[in-house]
C-alpha positions, 0 to 999 in steps of 0.5 A: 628448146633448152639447147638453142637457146644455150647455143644462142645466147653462147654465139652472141656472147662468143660475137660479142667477145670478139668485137671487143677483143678486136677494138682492143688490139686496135686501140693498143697497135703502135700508131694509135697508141702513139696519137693517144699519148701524144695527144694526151701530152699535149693537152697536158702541156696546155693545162699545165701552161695555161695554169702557169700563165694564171699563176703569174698573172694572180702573182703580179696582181698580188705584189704588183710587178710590172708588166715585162711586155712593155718597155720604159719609155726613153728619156726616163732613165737616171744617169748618175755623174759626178755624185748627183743625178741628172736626167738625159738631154738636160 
């Protein structure tokens, strides 16, 4: 009795062996690998844009720069002529 349950508890942990020696030789073949560490670099160009856009953002709040997206609106501008300054189309 002592023996088969040996020889039992020996072909289940010979099984087990196998399937996880399998699952590692398939997780380390090129192509996986490969996804593995393109997708880990992807997520951390996420994180790392992500976290550079919430940089800016407190950055600006705090000495309150101007937002680039938008455009100063015409007719705005200072020209300077002849030592005074003058606004467009006046």
């Amino acid at each position: 009795m002592k023996r088969t349950i040996w020889l039992a508890a020996g072909f289940g942990l010979g099984v087990y062996a196998g399937e996880r020696m399998r699952r590692t030789v398939v997780k380390l073949t090129p192509e996986t690998f490969g996804d593995r560490v393109r997708e880990l670099m992807a997520d951390a160009i996420d994180a790392g844009k992500a976290e550079m856009n919430a940089r800016e953002r407190s950055l600006r709040e705090t000495f309150a720069a101007p937002d680039r997206s938008r455009t100063p609106a015409r007719g705005l501008s200072v020209v300077r002529t002849a030592g005074r300054a003058e606004r467009p189309g006046r």
